[in-house]
C-alpha positions as CSV (number, residue, x, y, z in Angstrom):
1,X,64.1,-49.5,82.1
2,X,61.4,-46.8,81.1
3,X,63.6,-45.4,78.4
4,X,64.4,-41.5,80.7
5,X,67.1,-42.0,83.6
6,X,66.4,-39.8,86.6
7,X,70.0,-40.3,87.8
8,X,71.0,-38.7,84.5
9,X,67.8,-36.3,83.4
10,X,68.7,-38.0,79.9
11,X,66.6,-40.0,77.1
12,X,68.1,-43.4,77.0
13,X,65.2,-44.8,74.4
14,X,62.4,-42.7,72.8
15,X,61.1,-45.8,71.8
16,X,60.8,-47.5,75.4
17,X,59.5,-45.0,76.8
18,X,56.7,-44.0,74.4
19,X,55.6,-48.0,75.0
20,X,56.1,-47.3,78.8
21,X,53.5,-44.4,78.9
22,X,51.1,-47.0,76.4
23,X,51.2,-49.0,79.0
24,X,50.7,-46.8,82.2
25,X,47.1,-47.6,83.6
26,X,44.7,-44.7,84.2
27,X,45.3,-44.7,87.8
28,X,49.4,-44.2,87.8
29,X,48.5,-41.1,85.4
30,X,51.2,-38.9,88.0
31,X,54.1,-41.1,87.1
32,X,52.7,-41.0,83.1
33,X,52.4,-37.2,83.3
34,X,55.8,-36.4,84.9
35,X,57.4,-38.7,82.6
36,X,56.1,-36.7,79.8
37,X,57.2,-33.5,81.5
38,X,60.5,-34.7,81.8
39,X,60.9,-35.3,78.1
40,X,59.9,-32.2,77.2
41,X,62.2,-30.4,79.5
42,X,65.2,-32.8,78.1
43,X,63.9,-31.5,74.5
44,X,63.7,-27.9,75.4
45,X,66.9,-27.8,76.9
46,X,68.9,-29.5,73.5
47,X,67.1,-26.7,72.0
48,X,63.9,-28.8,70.9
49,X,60.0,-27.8,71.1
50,X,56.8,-29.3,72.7
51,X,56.1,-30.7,68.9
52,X,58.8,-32.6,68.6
53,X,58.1,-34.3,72.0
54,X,54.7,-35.3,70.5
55,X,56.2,-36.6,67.5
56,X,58.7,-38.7,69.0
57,X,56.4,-39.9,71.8
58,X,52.9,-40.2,69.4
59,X,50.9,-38.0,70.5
60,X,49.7,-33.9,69.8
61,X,51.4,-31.0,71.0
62,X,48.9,-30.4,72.9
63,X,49.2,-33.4,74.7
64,X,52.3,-32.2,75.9
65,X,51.4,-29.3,76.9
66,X,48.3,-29.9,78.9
67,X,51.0,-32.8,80.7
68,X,53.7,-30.0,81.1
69,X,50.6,-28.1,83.2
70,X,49.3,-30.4,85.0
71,X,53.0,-31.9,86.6
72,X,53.7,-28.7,86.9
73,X,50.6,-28.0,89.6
74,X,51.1,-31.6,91.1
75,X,54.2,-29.6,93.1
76,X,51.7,-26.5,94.2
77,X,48.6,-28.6,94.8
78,X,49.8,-32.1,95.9
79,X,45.9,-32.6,96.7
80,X,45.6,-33.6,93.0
81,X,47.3,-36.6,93.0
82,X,44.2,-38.2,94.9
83,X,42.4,-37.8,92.0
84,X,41.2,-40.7,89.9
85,X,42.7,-39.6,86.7
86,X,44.0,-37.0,84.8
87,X,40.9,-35.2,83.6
88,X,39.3,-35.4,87.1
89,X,42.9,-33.8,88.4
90,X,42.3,-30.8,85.2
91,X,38.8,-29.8,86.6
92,X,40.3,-30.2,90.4
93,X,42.9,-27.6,89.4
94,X,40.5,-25.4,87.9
95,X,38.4,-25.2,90.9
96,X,41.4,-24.4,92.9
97,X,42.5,-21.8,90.7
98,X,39.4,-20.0,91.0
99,X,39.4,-20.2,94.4
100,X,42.5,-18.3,94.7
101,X,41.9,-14.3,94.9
102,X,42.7,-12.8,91.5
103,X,43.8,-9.4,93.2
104,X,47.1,-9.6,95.0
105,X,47.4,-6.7,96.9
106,X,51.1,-4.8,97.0
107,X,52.5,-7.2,94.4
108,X,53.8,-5.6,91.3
109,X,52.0,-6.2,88.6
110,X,53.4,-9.0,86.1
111,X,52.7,-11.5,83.3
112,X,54.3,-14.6,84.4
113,X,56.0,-16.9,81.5
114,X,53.7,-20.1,81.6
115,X,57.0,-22.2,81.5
116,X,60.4,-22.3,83.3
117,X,61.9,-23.1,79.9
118,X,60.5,-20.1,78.1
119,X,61.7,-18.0,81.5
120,X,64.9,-19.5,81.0
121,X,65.4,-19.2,77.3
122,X,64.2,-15.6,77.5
123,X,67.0,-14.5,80.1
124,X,69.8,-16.5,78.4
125,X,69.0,-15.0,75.0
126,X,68.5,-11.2,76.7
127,X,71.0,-11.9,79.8
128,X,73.8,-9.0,78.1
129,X,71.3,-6.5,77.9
130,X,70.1,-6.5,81.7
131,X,70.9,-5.1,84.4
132,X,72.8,-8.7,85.6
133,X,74.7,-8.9,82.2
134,X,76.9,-5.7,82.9
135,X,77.7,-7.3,86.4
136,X,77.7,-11.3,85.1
137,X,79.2,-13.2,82.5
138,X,76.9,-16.3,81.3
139,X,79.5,-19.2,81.5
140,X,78.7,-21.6,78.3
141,X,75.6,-20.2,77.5
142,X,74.3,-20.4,80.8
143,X,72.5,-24.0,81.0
144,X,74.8,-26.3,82.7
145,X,74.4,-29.8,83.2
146,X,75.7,-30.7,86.4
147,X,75.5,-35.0,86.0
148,X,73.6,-36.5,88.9
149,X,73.2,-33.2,91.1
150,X,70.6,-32.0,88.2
151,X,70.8,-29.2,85.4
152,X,71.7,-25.6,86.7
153,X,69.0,-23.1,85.2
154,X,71.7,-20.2,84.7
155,X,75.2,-20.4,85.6
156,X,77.7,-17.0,85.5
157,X,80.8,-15.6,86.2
158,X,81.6,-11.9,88.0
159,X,83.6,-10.3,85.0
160,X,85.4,-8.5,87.5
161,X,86.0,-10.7,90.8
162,X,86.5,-14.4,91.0
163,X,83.0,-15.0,91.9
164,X,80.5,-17.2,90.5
165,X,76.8,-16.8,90.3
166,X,73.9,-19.5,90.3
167,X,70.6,-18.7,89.4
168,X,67.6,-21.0,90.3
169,X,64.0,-19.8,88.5
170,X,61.1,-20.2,90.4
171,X,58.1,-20.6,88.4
172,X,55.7,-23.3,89.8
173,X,58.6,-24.9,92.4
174,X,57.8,-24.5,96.1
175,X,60.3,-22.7,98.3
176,X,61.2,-26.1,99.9
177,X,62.4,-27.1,96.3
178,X,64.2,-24.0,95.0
179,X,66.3,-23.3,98.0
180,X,67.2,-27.2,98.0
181,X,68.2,-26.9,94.6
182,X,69.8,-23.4,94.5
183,X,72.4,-25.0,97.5
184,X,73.0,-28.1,96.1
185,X,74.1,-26.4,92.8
186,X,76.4,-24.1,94.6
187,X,78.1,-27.1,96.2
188,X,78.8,-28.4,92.6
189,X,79.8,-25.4,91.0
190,X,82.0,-25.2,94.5
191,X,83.7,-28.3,94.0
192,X,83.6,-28.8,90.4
193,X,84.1,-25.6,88.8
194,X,85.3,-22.9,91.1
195,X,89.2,-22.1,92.6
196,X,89.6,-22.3,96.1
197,X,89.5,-18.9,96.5
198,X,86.5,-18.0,94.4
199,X,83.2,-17.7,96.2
200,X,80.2,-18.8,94.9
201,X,76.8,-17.0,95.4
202,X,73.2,-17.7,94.6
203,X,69.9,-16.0,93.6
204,X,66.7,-17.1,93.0
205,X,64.4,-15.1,90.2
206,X,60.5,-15.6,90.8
207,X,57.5,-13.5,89.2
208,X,56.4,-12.5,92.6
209,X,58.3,-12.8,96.2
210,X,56.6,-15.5,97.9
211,X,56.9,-15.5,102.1
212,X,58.3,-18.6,102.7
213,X,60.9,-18.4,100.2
214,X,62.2,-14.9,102.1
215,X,62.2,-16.2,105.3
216,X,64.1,-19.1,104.1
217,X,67.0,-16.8,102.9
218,X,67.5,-14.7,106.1
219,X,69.2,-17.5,106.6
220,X,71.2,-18.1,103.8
221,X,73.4,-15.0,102.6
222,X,75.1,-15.9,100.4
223,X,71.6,-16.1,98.2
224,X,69.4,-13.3,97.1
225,X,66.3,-12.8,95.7
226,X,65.0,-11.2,92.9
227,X,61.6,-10.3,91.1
228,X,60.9,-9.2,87.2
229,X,58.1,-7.6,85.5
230,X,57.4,-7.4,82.0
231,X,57.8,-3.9,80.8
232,X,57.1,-2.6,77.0
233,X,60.7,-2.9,76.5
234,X,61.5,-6.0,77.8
235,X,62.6,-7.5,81.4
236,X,62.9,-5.5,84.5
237,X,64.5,-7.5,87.5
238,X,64.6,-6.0,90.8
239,X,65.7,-7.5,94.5
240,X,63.2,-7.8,96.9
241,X,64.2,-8.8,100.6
242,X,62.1,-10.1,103.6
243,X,62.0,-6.2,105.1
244,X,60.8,-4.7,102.3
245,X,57.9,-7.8,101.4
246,X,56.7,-7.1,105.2
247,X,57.0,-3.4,105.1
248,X,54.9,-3.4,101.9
249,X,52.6,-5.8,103.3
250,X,51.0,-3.0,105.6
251,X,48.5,-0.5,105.7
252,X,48.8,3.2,105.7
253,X,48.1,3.5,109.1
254,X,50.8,0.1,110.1
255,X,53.2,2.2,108.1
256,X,53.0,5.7,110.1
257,X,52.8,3.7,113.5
258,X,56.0,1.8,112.3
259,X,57.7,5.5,111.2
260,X,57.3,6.7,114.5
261,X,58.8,3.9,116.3
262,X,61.4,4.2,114.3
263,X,62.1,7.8,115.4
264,X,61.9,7.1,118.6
265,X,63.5,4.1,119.1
């Protein structure tokens, strides 16, 4: 026992595991990292900080944070677990960062939140005064803990039809991983939660519509899709679907040659 159950996303001993992650060698510093990531997301979501997961596991805030990163990338760049230990994996991560084009042409242009629980906090606290709020109804503040199946990011209610929505954030989770989770959520809330005749939809939110992700939900409508941007007066959230990614993916000249099949088609 390393003092977090999986089964249960819960902190059985603070104390055990703080001696577990002592006593994690150099070379198992994945399983030390995630450990520490998964503290500080149980902390954040009981309303806690990245401070008080130092304090309670002996080391700076910092500390945390840095280990919140770096699992965080183990998911995007699974390359890094081959390296030898955790600072080797930081300057792998760098290099790959700056690899990566810092231009992305016909994306809108946003300011990502750095964590999934700040993305999450931030539309739970402002979820009324969006555009979903007037259509939705956050059901018990939204962060529901759904036992072994995991911990739903946002859960609502239609105010109007008997309809319930589940909203899966994608901030550094690969397609693969939100879809999964966004359908085994909905089978909980299906079984769990919902009447027989209520239906049960999903949506994904993500700073940028990702490819893979949108061809993965042509096949699956009853989940959507939608992209925010920070504006000067707070949120904007807008849907984005596989048609329009691939229309805005082409040139000038792509677009005219596509209008005039389309006429005379």
């Amino acid at each position: 026992m390393c003092g977090y159950s999986f089964e249960r996303d819960m902190i059985a001993d603070w104390g055990r595991l703080k001696a577990q992650l002592a006593a994690t060698p150099n070379n198992s510093w994945p399983t030390r990292i995630r450990l520490m990531y998964a503290a500080n997301r149980v902390q954040l979501r009981k309303g806690g900080s990245g401070r008080q997961t130092g304090a309670q596991l002996g080391v700076s805030p910092m500390t945390i944070s840095r280990a919140v990163r770096l699992a965080e990338s183990l998911d995007l760049y699974p390359q890094l677990i081959q390296c030898r230990n955790e600072d080797a994996a930081r300057r792998k991560l760098t290099s790959i960062v700056n690899e990566i084009p810092t231009s992305r042409p016909n994306l809108p242009d946003v300011d990502p939140f750095e964590l999934e629980a700040n993305l999450q906090s931030y539309l739970a606290q402002y979820w009324d005064a969006m555009s979903l709020g007037k259509e939705w109804k956050l059901y018990e503040k939204g962060h529901v803990d759904a036992g072994e199946v995991g911990v739903i990011d946002l859960l609502a209610k239609h105010r109007n039809r008997s309809s319930w929505l589940v909203v899966e954030l994608k901030v550094r989770k690969t397609s693969d991983q939100v879809l999964g989770q966004v359908l085994r959520y909905m089978g909980w809330v299906k079984t769990q939660l919902a009447a027989k005749s209520d239906t049960v939809e999903g949506l994904v939110i993500a700073s940028w519509p990702d490819i893979q992700t949108l061809y993965g939900l042509e096949c699956l409508p009853d989940i959507r899709m939608m992209c925010y941007r920070r504006l000067p007066n707070g949120l904007d959230l807008y849907e984005k679907t596989l048609r329009e990614h691939l229309i805005s993916s082409l040139d000038d000249d792509q677009r005219r040659k596509l209008v005039e099949l389309i006429k005379n088609s």
